[in-house]
C-alpha positions as CSV (number, residue, x, y, z in Angstrom):
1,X,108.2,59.5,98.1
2,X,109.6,60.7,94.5
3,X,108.7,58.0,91.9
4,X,105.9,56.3,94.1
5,X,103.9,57.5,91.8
6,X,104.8,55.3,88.3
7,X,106.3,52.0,90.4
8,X,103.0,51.3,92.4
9,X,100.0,50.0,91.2
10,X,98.5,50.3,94.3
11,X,99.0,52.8,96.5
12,X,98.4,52.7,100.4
13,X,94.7,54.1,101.0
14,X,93.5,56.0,104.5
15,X,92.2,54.0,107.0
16,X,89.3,56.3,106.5
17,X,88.0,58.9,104.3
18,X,90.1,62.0,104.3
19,X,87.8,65.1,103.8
20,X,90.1,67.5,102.0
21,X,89.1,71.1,101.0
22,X,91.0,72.7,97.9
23,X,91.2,76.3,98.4
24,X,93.3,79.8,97.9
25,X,91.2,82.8,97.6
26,X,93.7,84.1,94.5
27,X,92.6,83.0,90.9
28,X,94.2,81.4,88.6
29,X,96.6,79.4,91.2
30,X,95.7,75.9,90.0
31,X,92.2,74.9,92.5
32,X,90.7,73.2,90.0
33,X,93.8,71.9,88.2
34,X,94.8,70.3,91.5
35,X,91.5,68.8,92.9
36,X,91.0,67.2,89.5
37,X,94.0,65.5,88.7
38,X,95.1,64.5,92.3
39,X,91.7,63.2,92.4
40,X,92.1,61.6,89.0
41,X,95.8,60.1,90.3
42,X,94.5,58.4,93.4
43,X,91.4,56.7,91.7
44,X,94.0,55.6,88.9
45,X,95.7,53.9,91.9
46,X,92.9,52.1,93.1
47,X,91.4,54.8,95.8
48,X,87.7,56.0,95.5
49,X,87.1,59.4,95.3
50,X,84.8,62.3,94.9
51,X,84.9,65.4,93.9
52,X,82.8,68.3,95.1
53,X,82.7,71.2,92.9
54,X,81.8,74.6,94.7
55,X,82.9,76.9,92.6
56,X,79.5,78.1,90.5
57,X,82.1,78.1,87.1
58,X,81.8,74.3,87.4
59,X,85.0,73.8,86.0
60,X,86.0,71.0,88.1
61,X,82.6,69.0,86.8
62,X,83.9,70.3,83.2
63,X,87.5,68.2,83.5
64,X,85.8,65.7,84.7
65,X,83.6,64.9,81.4
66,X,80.4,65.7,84.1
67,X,77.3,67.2,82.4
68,X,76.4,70.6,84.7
69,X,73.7,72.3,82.9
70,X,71.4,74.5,84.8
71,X,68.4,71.6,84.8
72,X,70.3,68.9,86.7
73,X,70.7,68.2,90.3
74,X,73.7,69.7,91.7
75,X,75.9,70.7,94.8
76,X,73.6,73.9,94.9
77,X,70.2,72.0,95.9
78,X,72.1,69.8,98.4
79,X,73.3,73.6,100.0
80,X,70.1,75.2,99.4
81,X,67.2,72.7,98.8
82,X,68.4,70.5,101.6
83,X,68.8,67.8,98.9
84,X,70.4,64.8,99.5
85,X,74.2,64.4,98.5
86,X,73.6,60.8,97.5
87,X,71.1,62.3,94.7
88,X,73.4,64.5,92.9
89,X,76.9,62.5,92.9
90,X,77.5,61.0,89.6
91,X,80.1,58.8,88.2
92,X,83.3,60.9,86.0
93,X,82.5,58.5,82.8
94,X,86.4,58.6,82.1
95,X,87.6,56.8,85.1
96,X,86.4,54.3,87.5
97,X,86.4,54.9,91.1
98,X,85.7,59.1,90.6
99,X,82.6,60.5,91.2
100,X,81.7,64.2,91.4
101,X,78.8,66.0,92.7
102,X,78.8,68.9,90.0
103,X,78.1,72.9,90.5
104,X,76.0,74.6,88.2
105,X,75.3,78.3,87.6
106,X,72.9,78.1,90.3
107,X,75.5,78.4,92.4
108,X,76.6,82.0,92.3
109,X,73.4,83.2,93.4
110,X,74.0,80.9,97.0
111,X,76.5,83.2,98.6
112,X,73.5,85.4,98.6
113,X,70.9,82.7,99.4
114,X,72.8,80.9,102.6
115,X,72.8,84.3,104.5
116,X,69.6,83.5,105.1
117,X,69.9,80.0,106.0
118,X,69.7,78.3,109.6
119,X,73.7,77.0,110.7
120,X,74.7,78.7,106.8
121,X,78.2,78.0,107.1
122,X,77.8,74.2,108.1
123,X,75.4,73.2,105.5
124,X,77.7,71.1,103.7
125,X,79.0,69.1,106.6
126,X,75.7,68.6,107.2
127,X,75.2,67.2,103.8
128,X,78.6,65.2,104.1
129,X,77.6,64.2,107.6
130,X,74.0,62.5,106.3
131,X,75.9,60.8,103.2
132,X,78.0,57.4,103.5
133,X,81.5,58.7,102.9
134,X,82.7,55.8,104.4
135,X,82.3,54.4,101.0
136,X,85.1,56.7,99.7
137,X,88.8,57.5,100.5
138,X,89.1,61.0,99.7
139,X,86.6,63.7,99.5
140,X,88.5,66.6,97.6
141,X,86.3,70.2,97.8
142,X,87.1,72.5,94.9
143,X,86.6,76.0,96.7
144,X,86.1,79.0,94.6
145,X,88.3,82.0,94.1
146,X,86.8,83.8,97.6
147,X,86.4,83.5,101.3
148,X,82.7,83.9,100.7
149,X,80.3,81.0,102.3
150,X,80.8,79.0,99.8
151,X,84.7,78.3,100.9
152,X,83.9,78.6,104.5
153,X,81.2,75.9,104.0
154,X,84.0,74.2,101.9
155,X,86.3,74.7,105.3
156,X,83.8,73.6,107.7
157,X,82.9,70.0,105.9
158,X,86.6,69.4,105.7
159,X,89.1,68.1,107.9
160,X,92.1,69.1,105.7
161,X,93.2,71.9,104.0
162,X,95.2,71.7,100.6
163,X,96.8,75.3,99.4
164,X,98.0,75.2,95.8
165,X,100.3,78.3,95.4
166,X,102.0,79.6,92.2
167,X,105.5,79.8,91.4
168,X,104.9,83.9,90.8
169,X,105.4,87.3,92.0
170,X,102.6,87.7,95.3
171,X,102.5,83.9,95.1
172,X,102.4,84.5,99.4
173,X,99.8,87.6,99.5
174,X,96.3,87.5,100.6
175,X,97.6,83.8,102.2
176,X,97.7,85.4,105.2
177,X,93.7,86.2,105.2
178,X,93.1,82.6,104.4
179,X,95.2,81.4,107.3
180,X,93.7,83.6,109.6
181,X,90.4,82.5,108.1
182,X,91.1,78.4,108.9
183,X,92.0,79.8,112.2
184,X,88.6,81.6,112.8
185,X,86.8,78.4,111.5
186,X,89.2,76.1,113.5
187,X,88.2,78.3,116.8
188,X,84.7,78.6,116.2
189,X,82.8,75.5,113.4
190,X,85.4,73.0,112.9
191,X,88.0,72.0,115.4
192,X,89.3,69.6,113.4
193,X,90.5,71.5,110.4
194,X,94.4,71.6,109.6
195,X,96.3,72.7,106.6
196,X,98.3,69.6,106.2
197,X,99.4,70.0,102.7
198,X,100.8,72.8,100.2
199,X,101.2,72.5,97.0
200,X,103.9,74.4,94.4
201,X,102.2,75.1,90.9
202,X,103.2,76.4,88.2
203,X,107.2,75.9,88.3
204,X,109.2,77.1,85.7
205,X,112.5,76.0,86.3
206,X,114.2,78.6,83.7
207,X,113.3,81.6,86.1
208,X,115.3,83.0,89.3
209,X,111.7,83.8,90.5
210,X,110.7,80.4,90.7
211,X,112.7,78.7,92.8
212,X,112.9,81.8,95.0
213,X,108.8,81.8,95.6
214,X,109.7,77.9,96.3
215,X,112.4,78.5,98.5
216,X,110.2,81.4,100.9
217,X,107.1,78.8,100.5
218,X,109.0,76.0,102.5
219,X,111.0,78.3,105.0
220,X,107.5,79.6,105.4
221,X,105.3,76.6,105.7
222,X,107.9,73.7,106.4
223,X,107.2,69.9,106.2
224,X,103.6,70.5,104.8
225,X,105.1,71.9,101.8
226,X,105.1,69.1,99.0
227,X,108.4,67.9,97.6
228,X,106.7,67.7,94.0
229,X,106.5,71.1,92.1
230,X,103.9,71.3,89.2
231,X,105.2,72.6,86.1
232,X,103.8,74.9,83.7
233,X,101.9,72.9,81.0
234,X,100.4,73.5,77.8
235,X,98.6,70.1,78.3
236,X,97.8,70.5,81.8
237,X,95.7,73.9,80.8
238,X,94.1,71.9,77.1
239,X,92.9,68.8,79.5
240,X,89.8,70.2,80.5
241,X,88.5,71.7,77.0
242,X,88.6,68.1,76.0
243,X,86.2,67.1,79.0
244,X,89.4,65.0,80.3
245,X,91.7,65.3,83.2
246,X,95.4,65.8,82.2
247,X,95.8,62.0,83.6
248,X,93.7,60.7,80.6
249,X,94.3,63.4,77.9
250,X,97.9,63.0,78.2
251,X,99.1,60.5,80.6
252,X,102.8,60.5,79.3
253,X,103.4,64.7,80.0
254,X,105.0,66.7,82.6
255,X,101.7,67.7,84.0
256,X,100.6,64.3,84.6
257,X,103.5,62.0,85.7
258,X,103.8,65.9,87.7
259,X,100.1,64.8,89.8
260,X,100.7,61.4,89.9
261,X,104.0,62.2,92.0
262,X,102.4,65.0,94.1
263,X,98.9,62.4,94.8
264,X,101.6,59.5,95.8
265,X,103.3,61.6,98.3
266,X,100.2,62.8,99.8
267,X,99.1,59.1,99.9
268,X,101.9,58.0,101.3
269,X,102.6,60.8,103.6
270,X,99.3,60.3,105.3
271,X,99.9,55.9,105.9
272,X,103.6,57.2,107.8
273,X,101.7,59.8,109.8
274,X,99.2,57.3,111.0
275,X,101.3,54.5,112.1
C-alpha cells in the first residue's frame, strides 16, 4: 500500500504477535539495516516491538542506542545459561514501544557451545515460548551472516521468514541453500515456518543491473516480493555510528520514508491476509 506509510498515524497491528526471523546467509545484504528500521517504522506507528539480536557483532543492539558490552545480560545467557528472556530485554532509549534483547561477543563462542546442548536448535523458542510475547506485535530476529545454529535457532523460534536481497550481481546465489534450509526446519522443528516476505535492498535506479536483479527476484519469488525497493543511502549506512536508526537520525531521507513504506506494506499486507 504505497504511501501508507507517511498518511497513517496508526497503522493496523496483528491480531497477535508475528514472530519474524531476519535472515540471508550472504553479508552485507542489509539484515541488520532491515530488522532495525522496520522495527523502528512499526513502533513509530504505534506497534510494540522487539528486537532479538543474534548475530554476536551486535550491530542491531548498536542502531538501536543499546549498551552490549561483554558484562551485561544478553541473548547469549538466555541460549546458553538458560536465562530468562524477560531478564535481558531492554528498552531502545530512542523510541518508545522498541525493546531489544542485545547480543554480545559472547555470542560467537555459542555455535560451538549449543552442539552440546539438550534440543540445541530450539533453545530460543524455548526462551520465546516461557516469555509473554503476547505483550508485543512483532518479534523481529536479526540472524547472522550463516546457517550455523544460531540462524537455525533464529528459524525455529519464528513463524516468518523475512529475506532481504540486494540489488547486485549473485543477489540470488547461495538463496537456494537457505530455502532448502527453511524447508529442512519446516519438515523437521518448526511446521509453521513460511517465508512470507522478501525484501529488495540496495536499489540504484541508475543501473541496468538493478532493475534486472528486481525483475528475476519477483518472477522468482512472486507476491511475497515487497513492492518497496530500498535504495542505496549514505544515511541509511551513518544511522547506526550515531547509536540511531535511520528513522530518528534522518527521518526526512530516502532510506527512511524507504522503511516506513516497506514496514506499512508488511503491516498492512498481514490485516488483508487475515480477514
Amino acid at each position: 500500500m504505497p504511501g501508507a506509510g507517511r498518511r497513517d498515524a496508526e497503522w493496523p497491528r496483528p491480531g497477535r504477535c508475528r514472530i519474524i526471523s531476519v535472515a540471508n546467509q550472504k553479508g552485507g545484504v542489509g539484515k541488520t539495516t532491515t530488522s532495525v528500521n522496520i522495527a523502528a517504522s512499526l513502533a513509530m506507528h504505534g506497534a510494540r516491538v522487539l528486537v532479538v539480536d543474534l548475530d554476536p557483532q551486535g550491530n542491531a543492539s548498536t542502531a538501536l542506542g543499546v549498551d552490549h558490552h561483554a558484562d551485561i545480560p544478553s541473548i547469549y545467557d538466555v541460549l546458553i545459561e538458560d536465562t530468562p528472556l524477560a531478564d535481558i530485554v531492554v528498552p531502545a532509549p530512542e523510541i518508545p514501544n522498541l525493546y531489544c534483547a542485545p547480543a554480545t561477543l559472547n555470542l560467537a563462542g555459542a555455535e560451538i557451545e549449543l552442539v552440546s546442548k539438550v534440543a540445541r536448535e530450539s533453545r530460543l523458542r524455548r526462551a520465546l515460548d516461557a516469555y509473554d510475547t503476547d505483550g508485543f506485535d512483532y518479534v523481529l530476529i536479526d540472524c547472522p551472516p550463516s546457517l550455523g545454529l544460531l540462524t537455525v535457532n533464529a528459524l525455529v523460534g519464528g513463524d516468518e521468514l523475512l529475506i532481504p536481497i540486494q540489488c547486485e550481481y549473485y543477489a540470488l546465489e547461495g538463496l537456494g541453500q537457505l530455502v532448502r534450509t527453511v524447508d529442512l526446519v519446516k519438515a523437521h522443528l518448526n511446521p509453521k515456518v513460511n517465508v512470507s516476505t522478501i525484501l529488495l535492498t540496495m536499489y540504484d535506479a541508475r543501473t541496468r543491473l538493478a532493475a534486472q536483479v528486481a525483475e528475476d527476484v519477483r518472477a522468482h519469488f512472486g507476491d511475497v516480493v515487497l513492492n518497496t525497493v530500498i535504495p542505496r543511502s549514505v544515511r541509511v549506512s551513518e544511522a547506526p555510528s550515531y547509536g540511531q536508526s535511520v528513522m530518528t537520525y534522518d527521518p526526512g531521507s530516502s532510506g527512511a520514508l524507504a522503511y516506513s513504506e516497506a514496514a506499512s506494506e508488511m503491516a498492512h499486507r498481514w490485516v488483508e491476509a487475515a480477514q
